[in-house]
Wavefront OBJ file of the C-alpha trace (Angstrom):
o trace
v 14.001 -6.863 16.649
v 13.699 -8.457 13.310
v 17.382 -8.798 11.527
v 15.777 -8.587 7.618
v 15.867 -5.279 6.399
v 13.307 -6.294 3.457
v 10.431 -4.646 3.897
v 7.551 -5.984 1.620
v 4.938 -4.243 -0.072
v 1.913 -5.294 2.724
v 4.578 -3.997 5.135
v 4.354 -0.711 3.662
v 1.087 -0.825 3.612
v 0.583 -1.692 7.850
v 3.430 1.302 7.955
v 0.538 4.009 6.497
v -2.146 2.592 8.836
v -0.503 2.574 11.698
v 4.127 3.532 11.594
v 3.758 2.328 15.255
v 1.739 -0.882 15.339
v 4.353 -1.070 12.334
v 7.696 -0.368 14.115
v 5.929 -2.878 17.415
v 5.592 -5.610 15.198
v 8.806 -5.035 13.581
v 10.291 -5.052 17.205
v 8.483 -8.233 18.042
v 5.451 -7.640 20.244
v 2.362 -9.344 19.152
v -0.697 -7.112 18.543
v -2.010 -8.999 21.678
v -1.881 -6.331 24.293
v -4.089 -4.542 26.410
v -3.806 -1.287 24.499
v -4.608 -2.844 21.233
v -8.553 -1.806 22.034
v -7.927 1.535 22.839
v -5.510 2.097 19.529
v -8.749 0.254 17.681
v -10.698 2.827 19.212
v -8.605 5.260 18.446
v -8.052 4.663 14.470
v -12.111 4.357 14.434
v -12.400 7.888 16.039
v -9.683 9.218 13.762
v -11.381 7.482 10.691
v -15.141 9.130 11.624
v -13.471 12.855 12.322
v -11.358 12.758 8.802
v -14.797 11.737 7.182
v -16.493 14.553 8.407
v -13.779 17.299 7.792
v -13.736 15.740 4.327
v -17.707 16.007 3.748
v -17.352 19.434 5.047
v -14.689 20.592 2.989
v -17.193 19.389 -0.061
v -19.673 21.279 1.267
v -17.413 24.452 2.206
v -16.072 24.331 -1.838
v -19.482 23.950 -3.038
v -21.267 26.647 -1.501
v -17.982 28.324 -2.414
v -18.692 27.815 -6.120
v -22.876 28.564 -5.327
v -22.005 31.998 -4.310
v -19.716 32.950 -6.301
v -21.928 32.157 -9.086
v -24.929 34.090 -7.622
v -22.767 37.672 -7.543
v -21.971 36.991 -10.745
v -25.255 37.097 -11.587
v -26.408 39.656 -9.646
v -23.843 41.504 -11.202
v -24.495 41.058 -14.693
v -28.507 41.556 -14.008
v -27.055 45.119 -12.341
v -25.121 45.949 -15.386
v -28.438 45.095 -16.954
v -26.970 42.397 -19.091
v -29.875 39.803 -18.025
v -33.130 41.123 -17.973
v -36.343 39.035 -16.238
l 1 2 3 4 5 6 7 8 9 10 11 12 13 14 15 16 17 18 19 20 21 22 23 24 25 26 27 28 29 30 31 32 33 34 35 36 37 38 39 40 41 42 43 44 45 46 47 48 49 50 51 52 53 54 55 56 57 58 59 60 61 62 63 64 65 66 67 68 69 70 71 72 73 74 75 76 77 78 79 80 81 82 83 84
């Protein structure tokens, strides 16, 4: 394990990827291993399903904002405050 307890600012940085490729590397292993693919993999999968719940979430908030907007319209054209 390495004896410096500096930790730089890329450091910090590898820790937010990845706190175990982090803590591995730290330890001494080289990213050379047979389960470095799969934990590629892995991230990559992770990466492509936190897109899409983001790009939902947009979508969920703006038909959110869409409908909320069309009752109160409806609304005020009940109340017979706009008039067509």
């Amino acid at each position: 394990m390495k004896t410096d307890h500096t930790i730089s600012a890329s450091e910090i940085g590898q820790y937010n990827y990845c706190s175990v490729a982090w803590y591995l590397q730290r330890c001494g292993y080289e990213p050379e291993s047979r389960y470095l693919e799969q934990g590629t993999k892995a991230h990559v999968a992770l990466g492509k399903t936190l897109e899409k719940v983001q790009w939902e979430t947009k979508m969920v908030s703006r038909y959110t904002i869409i409908g909320v907007l069309f009752l109160v319209v409806f609304r005020l054209f009940v109340m017979g405050v706009i008039l067509l």
